[in-house]
C-alpha positions, 0 to 999 in steps of 0.5 A: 284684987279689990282695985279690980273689984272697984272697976269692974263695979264701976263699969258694970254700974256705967255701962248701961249708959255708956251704951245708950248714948252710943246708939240710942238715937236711930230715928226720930219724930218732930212735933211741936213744943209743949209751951207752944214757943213756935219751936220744934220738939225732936222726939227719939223713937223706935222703928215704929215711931213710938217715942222712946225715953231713955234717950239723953244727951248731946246729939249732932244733928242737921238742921235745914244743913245747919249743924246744930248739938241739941240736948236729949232730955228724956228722949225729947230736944227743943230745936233753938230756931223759932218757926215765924212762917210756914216751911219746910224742915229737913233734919238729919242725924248721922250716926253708926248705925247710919244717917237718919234724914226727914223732910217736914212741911211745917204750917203755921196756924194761930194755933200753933204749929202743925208738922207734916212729914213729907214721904220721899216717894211723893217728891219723885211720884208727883212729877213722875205722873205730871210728866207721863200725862204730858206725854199721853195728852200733848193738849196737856204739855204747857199745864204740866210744865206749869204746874212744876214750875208752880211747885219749884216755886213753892218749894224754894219760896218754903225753905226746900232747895234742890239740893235739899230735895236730892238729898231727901230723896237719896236718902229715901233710895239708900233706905230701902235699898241693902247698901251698907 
């Protein structure tokens, strides 16, 4: 009786961290790091993008597809990659409660570092109304094409592949879309 006693306390005691590293990280935010190191700080967060600090631990993660463990320490990781370039940065956790992916624009300043988060919607809509105006105004046809290939350039030129940009954008579809 006392043996059961003594686990049961024990698993009562542990349980709560059992528990939070099972599932914590369901979404994340990306700034830069404190020491200013040209370093990307991954944030755990909430559903409203409000950090959360119960987080800890080792967590697989994807890193412009480079599988990466970084460590959670009171819901904040330190990416090891340094950023000497403006680019842009596609991060992915996969978890039980599902995959959990981001496309950043990281600018480089003197100052620092400067991470703007690319809405999915954006990759498809852009095109879309460049494409849509090339077929009402046929004067405007050999602009638009120019302007997307300007863009293709800059994107692949910034680190954003094709392949990258249709996994954002699926992932994008999969979110708002009830597929389990």
């Amino acid at each position: 009786m006392k043996k059961t006693f003594f686990f049961l306390s024990i698993l009562v005691a542990f349980a709560p961290l059992l528990y939070a590293q099972q599932d914590s990280l369901k979404n994340f935010i990306v700034k830069e790091n404190l020491i200013k190191n040209d370093k990307l700080a991954i944030i755990a967060a909430d559903d409203k993008e409000q950090p959360v600090e119960y987080v800890n631990g080792m967590y697989m993660m994807s890193i412009n597809g480079f599988k990466q463990e970084l460590t959670f320490n009171n819901g904040v990781a330190v990416a090891p990659q340094q950023i000497d370039k403006s680019t842009f940065v596609y991060i992915k956790h996969k978890s039980a409660a599902g995959t959990h992916g981001k496309l950043y624009y990281i600018l480089k300043k003197e100052s620092g570092l400067n991470p703007i988060k690319i809405n999915w919607l954006m990759l498809v809509v852009i095109p879309l109304i460049l494409i849509s105006l090339a077929s009402m105004f046929r004067k405007f046809i050999v602009l638009a094409i120019l302007i997307l290939v300007v863009l293709m350039l800059f994107n692949n030129s910034n680190g954003l592949s094709i392949s990258t940009l249709l996994e954002t954008i699926t992932d994008g579809i999969k979110s708002i879309l009830p597929i389990t």
